[in-house]
C-alpha positions as CSV (number, residue, x, y, z in Angstrom):
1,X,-5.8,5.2,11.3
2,X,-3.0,2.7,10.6
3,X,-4.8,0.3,13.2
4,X,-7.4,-0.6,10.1
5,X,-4.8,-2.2,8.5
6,X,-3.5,-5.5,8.5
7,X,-0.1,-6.0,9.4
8,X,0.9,-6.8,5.8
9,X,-1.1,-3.9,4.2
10,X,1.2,-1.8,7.2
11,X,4.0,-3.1,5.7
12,X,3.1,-2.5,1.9
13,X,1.6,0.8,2.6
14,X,5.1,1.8,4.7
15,X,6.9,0.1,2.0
16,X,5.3,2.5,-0.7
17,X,5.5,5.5,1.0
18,X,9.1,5.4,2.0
19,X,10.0,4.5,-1.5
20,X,8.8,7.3,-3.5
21,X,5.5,5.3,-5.2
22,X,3.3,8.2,-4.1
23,X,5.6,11.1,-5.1
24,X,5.0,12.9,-8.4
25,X,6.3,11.6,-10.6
26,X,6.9,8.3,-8.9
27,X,10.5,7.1,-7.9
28,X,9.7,3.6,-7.9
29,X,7.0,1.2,-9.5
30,X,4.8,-1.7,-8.3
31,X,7.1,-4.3,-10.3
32,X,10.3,-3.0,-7.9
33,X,8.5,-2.6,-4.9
34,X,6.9,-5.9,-5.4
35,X,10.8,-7.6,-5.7
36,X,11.9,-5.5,-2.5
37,X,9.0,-7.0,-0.4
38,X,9.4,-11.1,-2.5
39,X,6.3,-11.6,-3.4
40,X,4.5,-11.1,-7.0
41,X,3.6,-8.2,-8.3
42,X,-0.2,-9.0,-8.2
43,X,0.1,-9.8,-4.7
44,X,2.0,-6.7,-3.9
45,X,-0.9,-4.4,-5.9
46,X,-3.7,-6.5,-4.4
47,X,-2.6,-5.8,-0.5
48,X,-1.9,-2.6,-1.6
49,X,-5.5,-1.8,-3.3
50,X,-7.1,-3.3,-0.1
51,X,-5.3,-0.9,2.1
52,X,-6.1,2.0,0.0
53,X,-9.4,1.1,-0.4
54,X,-10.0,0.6,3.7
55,X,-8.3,3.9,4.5
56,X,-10.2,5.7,2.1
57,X,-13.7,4.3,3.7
58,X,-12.3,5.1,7.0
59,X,-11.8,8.5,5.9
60,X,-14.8,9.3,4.3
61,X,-17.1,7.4,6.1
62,X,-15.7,6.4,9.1
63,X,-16.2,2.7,8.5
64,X,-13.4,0.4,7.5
């Protein structure tokens, strides 16, 4: 399912994940993720929206 991804998304998706943005409640935010990976926090949201977005597709309807 990964494969969908670009390697950057990989990265920021990986990133989030291991860092506790997707746990409840959330151990990190976008703003600290966003320094650990130097780049700006819009960039850092944007990749991550666009991988979110493409796995969700993949999953629902099979498409990416």
């Amino acid at each position: 399912l990964l494969n969908i991804l670009t390697e950057k998304q990989r990265e920021i998706m990986t990133t989030a994940h291991m860092n506790g943005y997707y746990d409840y409640p959330k151990k990190t935010n976008s703003q600290q993720l966003a320094e650990k990976a130097n780049i700006s926090k819009a960039t850092f949201v944007q990749h991550l929206r666009k991988a979110e977005s493409r796995l969700m597709d993949e999953l629902f309807f099979g498409r990416s």
